[in-house]
N, C-alpha and C positions, 0 to 999 in steps of 0.2 A: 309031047306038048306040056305036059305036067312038068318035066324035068328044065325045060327051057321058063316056066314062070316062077319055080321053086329058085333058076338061075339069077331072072331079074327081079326076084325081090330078096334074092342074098344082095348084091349090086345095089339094088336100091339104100338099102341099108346101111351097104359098107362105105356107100356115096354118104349118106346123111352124118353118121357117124364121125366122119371123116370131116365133114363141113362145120360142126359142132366144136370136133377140135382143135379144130382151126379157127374158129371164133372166139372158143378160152384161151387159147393160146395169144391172139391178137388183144382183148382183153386184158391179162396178164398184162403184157408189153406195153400197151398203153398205162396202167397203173405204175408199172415201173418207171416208167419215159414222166409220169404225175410227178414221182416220189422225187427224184433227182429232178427233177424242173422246179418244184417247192425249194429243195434245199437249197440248187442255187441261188432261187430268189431271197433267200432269210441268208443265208451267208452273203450274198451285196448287201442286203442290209443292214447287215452287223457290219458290215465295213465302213461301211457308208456314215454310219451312228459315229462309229469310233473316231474315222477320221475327221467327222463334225464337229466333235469333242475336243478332239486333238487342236484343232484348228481355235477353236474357242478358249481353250485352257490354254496351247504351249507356243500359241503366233500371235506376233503384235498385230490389231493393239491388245487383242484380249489376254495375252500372254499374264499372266498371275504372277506379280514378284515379288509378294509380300502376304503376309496374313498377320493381322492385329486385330488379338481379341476375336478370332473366327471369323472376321471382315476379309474378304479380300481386298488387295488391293491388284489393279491390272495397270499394266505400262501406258494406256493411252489417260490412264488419271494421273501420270505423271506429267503431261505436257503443261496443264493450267499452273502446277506451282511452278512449274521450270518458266515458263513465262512471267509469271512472278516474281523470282528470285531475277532473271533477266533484267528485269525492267530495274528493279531495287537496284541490282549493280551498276544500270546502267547511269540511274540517276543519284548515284554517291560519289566519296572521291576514291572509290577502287575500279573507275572504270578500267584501267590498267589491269585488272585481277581478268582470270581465265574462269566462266560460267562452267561450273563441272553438274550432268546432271546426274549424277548422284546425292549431290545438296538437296537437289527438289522431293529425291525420295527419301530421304534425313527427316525433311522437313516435314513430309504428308505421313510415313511411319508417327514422328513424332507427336504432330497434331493428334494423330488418333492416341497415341498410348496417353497422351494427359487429358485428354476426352471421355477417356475409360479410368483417370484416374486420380485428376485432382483433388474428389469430393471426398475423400479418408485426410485427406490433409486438412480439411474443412474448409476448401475455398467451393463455391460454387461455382459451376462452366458460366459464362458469359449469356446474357442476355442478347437478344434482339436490340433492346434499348441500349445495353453496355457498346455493341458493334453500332450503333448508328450514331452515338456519343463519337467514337474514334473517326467515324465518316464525317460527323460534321465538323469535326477541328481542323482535318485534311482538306476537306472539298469549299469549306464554307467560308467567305471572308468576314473577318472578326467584325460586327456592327455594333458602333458608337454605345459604349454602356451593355454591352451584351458578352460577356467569357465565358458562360455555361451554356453554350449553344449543343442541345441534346438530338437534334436529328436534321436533315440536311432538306434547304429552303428550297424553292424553283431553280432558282441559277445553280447553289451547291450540285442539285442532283443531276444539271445538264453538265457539269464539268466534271461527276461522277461515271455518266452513262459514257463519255467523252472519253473520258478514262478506261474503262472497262473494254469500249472499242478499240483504243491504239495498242491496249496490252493483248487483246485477243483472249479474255475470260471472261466468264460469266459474274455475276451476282452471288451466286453461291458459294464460289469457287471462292472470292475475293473475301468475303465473310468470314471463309473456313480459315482464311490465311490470318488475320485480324483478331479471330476469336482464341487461335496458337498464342498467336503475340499475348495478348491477355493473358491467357493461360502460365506461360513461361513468367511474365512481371507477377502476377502473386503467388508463384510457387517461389519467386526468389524474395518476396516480403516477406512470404511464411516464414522461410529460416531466417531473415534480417532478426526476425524475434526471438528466436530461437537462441542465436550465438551471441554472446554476452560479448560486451567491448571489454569487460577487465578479466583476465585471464592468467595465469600462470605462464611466464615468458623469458625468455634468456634475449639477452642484447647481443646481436650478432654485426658481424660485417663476411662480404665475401669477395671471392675476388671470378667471373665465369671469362673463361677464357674461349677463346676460336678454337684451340687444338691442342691435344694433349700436352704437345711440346711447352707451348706459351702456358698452360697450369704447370707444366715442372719446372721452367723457368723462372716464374713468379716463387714459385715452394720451395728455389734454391736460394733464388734472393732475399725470401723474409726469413728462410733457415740462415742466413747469413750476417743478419743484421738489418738488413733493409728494414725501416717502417712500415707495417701493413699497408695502411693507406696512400703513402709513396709507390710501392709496387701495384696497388691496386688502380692509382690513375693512369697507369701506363697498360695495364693488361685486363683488365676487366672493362666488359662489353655489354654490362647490362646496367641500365640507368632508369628503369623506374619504379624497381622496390628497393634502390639502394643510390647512394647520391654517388658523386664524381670519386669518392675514395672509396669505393664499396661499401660504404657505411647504411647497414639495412634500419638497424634499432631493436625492439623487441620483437621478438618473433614468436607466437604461441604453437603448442604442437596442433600437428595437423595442416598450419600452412606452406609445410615442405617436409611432409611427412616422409620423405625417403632419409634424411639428417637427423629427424626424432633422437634416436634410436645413441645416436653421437654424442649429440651439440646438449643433450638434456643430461647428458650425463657426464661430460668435460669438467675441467675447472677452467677457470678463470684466466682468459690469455691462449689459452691452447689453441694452436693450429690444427687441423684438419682437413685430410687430401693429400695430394688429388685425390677426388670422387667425379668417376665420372658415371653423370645424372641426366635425367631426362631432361635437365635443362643445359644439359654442356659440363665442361671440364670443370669442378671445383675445389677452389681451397677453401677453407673457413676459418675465420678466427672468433674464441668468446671473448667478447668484451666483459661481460658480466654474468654469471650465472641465473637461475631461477629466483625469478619473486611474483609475486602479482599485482601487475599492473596493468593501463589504459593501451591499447595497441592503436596502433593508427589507421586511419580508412581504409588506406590500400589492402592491408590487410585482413582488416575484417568481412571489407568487400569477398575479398579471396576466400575467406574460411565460409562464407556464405555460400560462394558459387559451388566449391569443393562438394559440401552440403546436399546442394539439392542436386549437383550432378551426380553423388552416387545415390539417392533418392529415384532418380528417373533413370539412371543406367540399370537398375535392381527393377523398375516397375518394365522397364523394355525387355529385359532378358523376361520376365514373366509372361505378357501378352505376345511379344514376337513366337510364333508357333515355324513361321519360312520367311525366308528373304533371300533373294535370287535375283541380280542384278549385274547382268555385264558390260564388253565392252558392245559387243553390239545391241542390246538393249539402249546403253548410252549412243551410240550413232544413230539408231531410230530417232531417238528421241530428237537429237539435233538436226535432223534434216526434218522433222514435222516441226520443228520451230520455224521455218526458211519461210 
């Protein structure tokens, strides 16, 4: 009797025992089955994040292809200037020209880097007032004894909002584009000041040719006898820093700063070329060496632009940090124009 209840509480025991470890055991398992059910859940959601990210940074429109001045800029803020630049072409005489929208992002790059950069050259960004000056000259028709019409009346601003609707941009948009414009007209006053009209300048003539051939044909004829400007009516192709004989005038250094280097230091009569230049195939002849004197519009216009284009080529390589823009970037953009 004793030996049968000494049996069923070994039994007893080795039952409970047994039941126990099988309950840490289950236990366990379920902690584990926790641990791996957690991690799946934080790695979908690190996926999840990234691809969010992904989607936001590297797909149109939010796709990012530019950065000025730590600004981003993203491909769907390229559609308003591309609408803009559209319209401008459409309403000049290049309707004939092909809309490339890479001009649009030229142009919104641009707008910001002289946004962030005018104020060292001492012009100040544009006004509200300055932008609704340029709207009312545009929108407003000119009233009897009124020329300084500074901001835009009931009708103006109904042929304004008018406006803003057929081109498909906002108020903002159209500002941003307006206040560039400003921007660009007194960075190129600034150096108007700047470049002096009399100047140290040699009298040139040239002759640009279509192809290398036609520049060594001309530079056998004038090596032969031919008159410069008799060869030069027959084979020179550029007619408006130079008259119908290639006759230029004074040319100061800098407004074809690639011939510097030559024509300033020739004598008088000398040929020179072919050179072939970013402007085509050239001969040159001096007419007269260095003195200083009055240069003429064209050119000084020229030594102007020259100016402030390496001014703002120098301040774009500074703030440009990325710019990323291709061909399919470009086909987004033109099918969101449609």
């Amino acid at each position: 009797m004793r030996q049968r209840r000494r049996a069923e509480r070994k039994n007893t025991y080795a039952n409970s025992r047994s039941l126990r470890l099988d309950a840490g055991l289950s236990e366990h398992y379920r902690q584990r089955l926790l641990i791996w059910f957690g991690s799946i859940v934080a790695l979908a959601l690190v996926i999840w994040l990234a691809f969010g990210s992904y989607t936001n940074a590297f797909k149109p429109p939010r796709q990012t292809v530019a950065e000025v001045a730590g600004q981003n800029i993203q491909l769907r803020d390229v559609i308003p200037a591309s609408r803009i630049l559209a319209a401008a072409l459409a309403a000049s005489d290049r309707q004939s020209a092909v809309f490339e929208p890479s001009e649009a992002l030229e142009l919104l790059v641009g707008n910001r880097v002289l946004a962030n950069s005018v104020s060292e050259l001492g012009v100040t960004p544009p006004s509200n007032l300055d932008i609704n000056a340029v709207l009312a000259r545009a929108f407003e028709s000119a009233r009897l004894g009124e020329s300084n019409m500074t901001s835009l009346g009931e009708l103006g601003q109904a042929k304004y909002s008018e406006f803003l609707l057929n081109v498909g941009v906002s108020d903002a948009d159209y500002r941003e584009y307006i206040s560039g414009d400003i921007m660009r007209k007194a960075v190129t006053e600034h150096y108007e000041t700047l470049v002096p009209v009399e100047q140290d300048a040699v009298n040139l003539s040239w002759i640009i040719a279509s192809t290398s051939l036609d520049a060594q044909n001309a530079w056998s004829k004038i090596l032969a006898g031919e008159p410069f400007d008799s060869v030069a009516s027959e084979y020179n192709k550029e007619k408006y820093y130079s008259d119908e004989y290639g006759k230029i005038g004074w040319v100061p250094k800098g407004a074809f700063p690639e011939f510097d280097g030559q024509v300033f230091q020739a004598k008088k009569g000398e040929i020179i070329g072919p050179i072939n230049s970013s402007l085509g195939f050239v001969v040159l002849q001096v007419n007269e060496t260095v003195k200083s004197t009055t240069i003429n519009n064209e050119l000084h216009e020229l030594l102007v632009r020259r100016q402030a284009d390496d001014w703002f080529t120098q301040k774009t390589a500074d703030l440009i940090s990325y710019i990323d823009f291709d061909k399919n970037d470009a086909d987004w953009i033109v099918e969101n124009l449609r």
